[in-house]
Gaussian input, Z-matrix of N, CA and C with variables (Angstrom, degrees):
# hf/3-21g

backbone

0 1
 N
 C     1     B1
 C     2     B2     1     A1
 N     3     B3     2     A2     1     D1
 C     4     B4     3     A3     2     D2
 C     5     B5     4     A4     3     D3
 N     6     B6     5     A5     4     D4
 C     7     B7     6     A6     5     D5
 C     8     B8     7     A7     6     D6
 N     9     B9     8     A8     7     D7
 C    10    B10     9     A9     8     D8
 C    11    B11    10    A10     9     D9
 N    12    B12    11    A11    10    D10
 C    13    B13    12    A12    11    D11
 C    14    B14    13    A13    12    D12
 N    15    B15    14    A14    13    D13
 C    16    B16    15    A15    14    D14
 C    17    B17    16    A16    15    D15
 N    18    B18    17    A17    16    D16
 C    19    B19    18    A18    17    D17
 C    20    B20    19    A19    18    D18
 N    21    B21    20    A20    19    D19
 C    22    B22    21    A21    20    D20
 C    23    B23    22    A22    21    D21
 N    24    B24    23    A23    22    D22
 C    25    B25    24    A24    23    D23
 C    26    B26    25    A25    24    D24
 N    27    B27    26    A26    25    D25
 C    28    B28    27    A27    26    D26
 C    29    B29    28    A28    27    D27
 N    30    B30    29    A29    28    D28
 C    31    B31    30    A30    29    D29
 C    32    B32    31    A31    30    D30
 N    33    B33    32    A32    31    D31
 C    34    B34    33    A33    32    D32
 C    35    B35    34    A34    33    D33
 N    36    B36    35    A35    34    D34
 C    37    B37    36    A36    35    D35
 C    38    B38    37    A37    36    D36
 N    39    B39    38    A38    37    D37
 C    40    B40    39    A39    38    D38
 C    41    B41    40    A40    39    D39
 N    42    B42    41    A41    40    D40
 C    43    B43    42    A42    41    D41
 C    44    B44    43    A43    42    D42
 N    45    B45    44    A44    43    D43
 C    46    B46    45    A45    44    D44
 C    47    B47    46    A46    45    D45
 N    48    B48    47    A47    46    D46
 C    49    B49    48    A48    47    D47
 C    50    B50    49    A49    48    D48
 N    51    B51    50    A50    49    D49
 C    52    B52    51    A51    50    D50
 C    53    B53    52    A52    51    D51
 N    54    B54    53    A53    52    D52
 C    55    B55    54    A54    53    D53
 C    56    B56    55    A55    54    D54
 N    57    B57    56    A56    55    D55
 C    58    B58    57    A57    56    D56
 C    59    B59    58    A58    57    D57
 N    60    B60    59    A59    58    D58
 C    61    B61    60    A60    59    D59
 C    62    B62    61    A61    60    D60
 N    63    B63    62    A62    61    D61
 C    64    B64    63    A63    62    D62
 C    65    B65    64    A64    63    D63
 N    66    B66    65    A65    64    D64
 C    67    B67    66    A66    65    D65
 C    68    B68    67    A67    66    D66
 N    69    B69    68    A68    67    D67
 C    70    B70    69    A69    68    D68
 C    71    B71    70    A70    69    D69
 N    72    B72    71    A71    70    D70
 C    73    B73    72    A72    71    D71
 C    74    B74    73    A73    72    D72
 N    75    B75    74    A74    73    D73
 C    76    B76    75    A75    74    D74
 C    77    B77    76    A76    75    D75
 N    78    B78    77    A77    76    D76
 C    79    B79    78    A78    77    D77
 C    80    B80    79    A79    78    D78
 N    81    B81    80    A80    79    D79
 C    82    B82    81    A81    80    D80
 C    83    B83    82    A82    81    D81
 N    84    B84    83    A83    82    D82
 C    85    B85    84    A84    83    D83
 C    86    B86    85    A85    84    D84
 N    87    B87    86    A86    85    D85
 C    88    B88    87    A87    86    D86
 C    89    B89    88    A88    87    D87
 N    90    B90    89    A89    88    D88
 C    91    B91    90    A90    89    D89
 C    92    B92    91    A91    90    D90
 N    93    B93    92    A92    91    D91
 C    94    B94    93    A93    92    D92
 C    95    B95    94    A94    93    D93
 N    96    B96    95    A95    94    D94
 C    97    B97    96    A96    95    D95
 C    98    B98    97    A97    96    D96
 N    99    B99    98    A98    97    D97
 C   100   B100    99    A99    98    D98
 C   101   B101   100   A100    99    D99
 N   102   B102   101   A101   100   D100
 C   103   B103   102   A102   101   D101
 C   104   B104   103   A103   102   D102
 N   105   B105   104   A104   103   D103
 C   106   B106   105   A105   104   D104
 C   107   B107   106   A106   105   D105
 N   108   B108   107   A107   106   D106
 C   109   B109   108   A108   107   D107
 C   110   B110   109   A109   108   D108
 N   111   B111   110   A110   109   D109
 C   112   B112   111   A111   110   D110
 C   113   B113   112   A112   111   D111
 N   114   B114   113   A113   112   D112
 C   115   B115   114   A114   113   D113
 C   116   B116   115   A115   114   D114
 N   117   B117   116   A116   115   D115
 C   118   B118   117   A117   116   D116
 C   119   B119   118   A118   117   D117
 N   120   B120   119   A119   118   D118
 C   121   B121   120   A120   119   D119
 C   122   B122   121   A121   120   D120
 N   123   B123   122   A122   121   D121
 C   124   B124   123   A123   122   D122
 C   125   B125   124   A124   123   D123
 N   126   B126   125   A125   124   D124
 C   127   B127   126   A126   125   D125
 C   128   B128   127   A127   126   D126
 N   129   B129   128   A128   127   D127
 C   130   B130   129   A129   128   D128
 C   131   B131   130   A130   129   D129
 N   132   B132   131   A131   130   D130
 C   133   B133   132   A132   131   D131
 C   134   B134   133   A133   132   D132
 N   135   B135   134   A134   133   D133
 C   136   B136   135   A135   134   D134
 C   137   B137   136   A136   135   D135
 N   138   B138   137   A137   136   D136
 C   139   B139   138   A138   137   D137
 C   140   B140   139   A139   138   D138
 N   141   B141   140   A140   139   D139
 C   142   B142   141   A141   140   D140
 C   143   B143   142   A142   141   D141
 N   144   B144   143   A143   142   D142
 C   145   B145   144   A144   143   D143
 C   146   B146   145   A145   144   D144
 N   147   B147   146   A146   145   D145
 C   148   B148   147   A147   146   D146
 C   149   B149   148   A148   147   D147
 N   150   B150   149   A149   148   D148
 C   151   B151   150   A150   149   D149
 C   152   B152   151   A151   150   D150
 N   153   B153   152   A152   151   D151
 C   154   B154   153   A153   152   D152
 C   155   B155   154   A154   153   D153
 N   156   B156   155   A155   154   D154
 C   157   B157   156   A156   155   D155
 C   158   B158   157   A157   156   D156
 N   159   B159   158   A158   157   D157
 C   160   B160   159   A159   158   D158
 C   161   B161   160   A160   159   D159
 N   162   B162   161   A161   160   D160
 C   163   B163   162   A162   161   D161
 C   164   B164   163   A163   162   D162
 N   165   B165   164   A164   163   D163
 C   166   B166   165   A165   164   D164
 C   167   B167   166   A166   165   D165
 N   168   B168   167   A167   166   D166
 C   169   B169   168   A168   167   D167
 C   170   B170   169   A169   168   D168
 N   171   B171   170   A170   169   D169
 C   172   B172   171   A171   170   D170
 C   173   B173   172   A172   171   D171
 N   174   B174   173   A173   172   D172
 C   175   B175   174   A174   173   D173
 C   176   B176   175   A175   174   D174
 N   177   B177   176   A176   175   D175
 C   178   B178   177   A177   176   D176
 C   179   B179   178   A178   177   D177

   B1=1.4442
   B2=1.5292
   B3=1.3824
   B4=1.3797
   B5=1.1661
   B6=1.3446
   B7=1.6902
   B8=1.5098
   B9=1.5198
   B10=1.3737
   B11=2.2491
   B12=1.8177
   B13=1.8504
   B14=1.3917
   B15=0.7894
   B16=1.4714
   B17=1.4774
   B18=1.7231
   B19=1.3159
   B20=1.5048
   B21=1.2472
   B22=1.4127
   B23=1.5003
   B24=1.3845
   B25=1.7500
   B26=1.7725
   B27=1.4728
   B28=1.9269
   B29=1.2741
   B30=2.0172
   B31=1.5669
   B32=1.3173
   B33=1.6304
   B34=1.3236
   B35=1.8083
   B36=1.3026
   B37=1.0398
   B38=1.2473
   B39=1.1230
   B40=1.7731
   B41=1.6431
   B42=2.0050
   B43=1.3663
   B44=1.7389
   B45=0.9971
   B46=1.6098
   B47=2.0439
   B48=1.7460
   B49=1.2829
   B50=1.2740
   B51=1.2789
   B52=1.5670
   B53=1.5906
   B54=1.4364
   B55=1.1890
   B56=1.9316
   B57=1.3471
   B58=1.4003
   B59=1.5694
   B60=1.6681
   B61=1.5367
   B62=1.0995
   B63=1.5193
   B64=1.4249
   B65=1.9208
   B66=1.3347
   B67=1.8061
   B68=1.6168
   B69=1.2796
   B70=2.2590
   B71=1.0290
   B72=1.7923
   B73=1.4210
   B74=1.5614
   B75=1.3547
   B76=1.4001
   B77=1.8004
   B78=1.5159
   B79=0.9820
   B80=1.8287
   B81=1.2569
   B82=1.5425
   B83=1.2719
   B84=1.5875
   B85=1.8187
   B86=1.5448
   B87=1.1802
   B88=1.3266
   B89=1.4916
   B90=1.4198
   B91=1.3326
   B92=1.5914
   B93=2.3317
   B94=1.3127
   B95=1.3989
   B96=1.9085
   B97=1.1312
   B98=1.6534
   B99=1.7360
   B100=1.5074
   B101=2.1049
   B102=1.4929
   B103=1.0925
   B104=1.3909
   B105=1.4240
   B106=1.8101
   B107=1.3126
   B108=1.4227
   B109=1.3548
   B110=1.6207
   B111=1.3155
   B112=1.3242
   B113=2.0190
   B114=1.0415
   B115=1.1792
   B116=1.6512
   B117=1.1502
   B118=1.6372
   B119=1.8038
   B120=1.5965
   B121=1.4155
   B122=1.3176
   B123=1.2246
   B124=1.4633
   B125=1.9363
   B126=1.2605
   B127=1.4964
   B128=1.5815
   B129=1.4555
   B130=1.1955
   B131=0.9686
   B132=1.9732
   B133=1.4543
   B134=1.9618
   B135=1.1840
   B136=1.5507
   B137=1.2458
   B138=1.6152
   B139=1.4064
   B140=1.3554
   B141=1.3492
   B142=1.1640
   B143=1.5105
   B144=0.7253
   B145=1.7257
   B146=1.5813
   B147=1.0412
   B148=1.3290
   B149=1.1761
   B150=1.2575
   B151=1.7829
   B152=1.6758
   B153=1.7047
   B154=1.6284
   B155=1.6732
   B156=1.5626
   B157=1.5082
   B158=1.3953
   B159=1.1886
   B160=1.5924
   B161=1.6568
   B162=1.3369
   B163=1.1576
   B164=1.6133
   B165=1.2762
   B166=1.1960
   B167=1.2907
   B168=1.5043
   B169=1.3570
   B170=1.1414
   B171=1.4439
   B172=1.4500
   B173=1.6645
   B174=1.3908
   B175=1.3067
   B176=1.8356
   B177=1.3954
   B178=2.2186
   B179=1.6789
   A1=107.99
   A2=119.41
   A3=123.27
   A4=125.41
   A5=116.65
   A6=111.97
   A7=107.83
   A8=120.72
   A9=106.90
   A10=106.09
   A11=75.07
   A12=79.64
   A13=101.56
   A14=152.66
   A15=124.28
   A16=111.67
   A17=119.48
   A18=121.34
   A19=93.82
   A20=141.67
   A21=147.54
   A22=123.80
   A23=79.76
   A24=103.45
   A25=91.96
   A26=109.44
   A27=76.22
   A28=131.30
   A29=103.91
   A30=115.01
   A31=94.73
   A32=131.97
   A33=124.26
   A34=109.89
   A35=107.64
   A36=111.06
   A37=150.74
   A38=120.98
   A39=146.13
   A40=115.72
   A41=96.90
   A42=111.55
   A43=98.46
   A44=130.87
   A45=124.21
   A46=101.12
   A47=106.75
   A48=110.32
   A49=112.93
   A50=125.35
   A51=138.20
   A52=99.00
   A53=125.36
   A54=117.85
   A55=130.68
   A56=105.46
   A57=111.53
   A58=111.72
   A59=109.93
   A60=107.27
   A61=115.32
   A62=126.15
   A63=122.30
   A64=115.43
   A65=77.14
   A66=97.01
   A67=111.71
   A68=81.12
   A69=84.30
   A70=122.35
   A71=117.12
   A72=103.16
   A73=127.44
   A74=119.17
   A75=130.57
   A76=109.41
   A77=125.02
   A78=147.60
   A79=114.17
   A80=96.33
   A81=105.42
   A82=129.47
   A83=112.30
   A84=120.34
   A85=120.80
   A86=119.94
   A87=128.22
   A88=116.63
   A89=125.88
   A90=114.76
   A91=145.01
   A92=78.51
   A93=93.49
   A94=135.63
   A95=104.09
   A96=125.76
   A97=135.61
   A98=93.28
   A99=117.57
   A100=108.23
   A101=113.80
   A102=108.98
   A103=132.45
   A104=108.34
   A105=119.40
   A106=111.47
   A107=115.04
   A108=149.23
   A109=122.42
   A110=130.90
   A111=120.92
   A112=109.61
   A113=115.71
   A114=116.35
   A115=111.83
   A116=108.79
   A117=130.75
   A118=115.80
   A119=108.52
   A120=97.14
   A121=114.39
   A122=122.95
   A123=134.24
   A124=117.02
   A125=123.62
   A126=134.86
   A127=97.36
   A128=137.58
   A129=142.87
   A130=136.27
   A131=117.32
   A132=132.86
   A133=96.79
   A134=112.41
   A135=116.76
   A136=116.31
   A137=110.92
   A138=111.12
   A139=126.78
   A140=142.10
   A141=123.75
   A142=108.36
   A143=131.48
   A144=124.72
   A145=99.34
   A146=135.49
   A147=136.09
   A148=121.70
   A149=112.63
   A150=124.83
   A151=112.04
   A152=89.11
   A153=82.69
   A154=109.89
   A155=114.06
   A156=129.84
   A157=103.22
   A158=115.25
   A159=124.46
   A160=104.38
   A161=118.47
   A162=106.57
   A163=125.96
   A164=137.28
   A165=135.37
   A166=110.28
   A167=103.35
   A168=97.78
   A169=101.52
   A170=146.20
   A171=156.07
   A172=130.23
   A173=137.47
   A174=121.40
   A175=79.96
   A176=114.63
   A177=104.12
   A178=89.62
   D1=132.07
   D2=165.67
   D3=-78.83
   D4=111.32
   D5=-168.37
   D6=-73.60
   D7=-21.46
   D8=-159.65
   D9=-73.79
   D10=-43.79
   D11=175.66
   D12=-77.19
   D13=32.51
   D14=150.92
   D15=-112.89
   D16=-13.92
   D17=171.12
   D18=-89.20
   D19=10.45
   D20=134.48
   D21=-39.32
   D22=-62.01
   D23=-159.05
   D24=-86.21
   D25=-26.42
   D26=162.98
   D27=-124.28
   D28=44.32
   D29=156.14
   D30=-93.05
   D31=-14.60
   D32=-179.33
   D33=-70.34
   D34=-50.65
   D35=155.87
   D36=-45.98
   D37=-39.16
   D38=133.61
   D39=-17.49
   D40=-68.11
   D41=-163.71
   D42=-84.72
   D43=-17.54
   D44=-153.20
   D45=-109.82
   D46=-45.40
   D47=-175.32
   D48=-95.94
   D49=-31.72
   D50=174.66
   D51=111.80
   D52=0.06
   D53=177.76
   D54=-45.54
   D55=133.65
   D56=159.84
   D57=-26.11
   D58=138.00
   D59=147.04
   D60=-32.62
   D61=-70.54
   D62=-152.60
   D63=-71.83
   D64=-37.40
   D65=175.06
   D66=-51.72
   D67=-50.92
   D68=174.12
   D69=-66.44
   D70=-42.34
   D71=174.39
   D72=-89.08
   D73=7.83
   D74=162.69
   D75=-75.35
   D76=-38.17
   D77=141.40
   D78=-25.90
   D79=-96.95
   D80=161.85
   D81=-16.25
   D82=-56.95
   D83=168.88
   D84=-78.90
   D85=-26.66
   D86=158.73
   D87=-56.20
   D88=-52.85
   D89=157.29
   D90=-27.70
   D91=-65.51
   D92=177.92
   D93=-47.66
   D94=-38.33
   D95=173.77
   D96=-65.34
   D97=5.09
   D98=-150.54
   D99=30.76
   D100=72.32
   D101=133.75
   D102=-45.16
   D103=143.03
   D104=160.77
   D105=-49.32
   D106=-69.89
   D107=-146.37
   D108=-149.54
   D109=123.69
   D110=177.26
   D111=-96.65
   D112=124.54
   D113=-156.88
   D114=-119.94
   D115=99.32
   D116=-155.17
   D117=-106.99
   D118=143.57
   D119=165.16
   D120=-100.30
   D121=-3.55
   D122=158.53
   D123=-25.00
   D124=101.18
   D125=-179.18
   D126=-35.86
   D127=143.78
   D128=153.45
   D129=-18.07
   D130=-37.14
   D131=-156.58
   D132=-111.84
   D133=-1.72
   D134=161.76
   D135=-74.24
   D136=146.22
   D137=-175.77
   D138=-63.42
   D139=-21.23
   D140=178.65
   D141=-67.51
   D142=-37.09
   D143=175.81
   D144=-31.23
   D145=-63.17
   D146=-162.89
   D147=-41.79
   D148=-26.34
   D149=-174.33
   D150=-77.87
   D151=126.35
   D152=-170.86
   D153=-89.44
   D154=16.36
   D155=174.84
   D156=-25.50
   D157=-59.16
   D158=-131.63
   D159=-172.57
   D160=140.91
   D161=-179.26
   D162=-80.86
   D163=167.15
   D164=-166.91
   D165=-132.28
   D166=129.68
   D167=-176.83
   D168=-117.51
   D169=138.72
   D170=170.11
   D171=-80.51
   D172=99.00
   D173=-134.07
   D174=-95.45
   D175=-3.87
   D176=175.54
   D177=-88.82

């Protein structure tokens, strides 16, 4: 895994979805890793949902 692009890919995330630091780079490694699905307890109407990275699944 390349650390530099993926702390890339989640100032892109940051600047483009409005996502959290932490939210982007949980985002970010899920990609990198080619995740399926990123699978969150985060409510629906929070920003990481917005990212069309990867899909999101909501466990509320």
């Amino acid at each position: 895994m390349d650390l530099d692009a993926m702390l890339q890919a989640a100032e892109r995330e940051v600047a483009q979805f409005g996502l959290g630091a932490m939210d982007a780079l949980h985002i970010a490694a899920a990609v990198a890793l080619q995740a399926d699905q990123f699978i969150t307890n985060e409510k629906p109407e929070k920003s990481i949902h917005r990212t069309p990275s990867i899909p999101i699944l909501s466990l509320r």
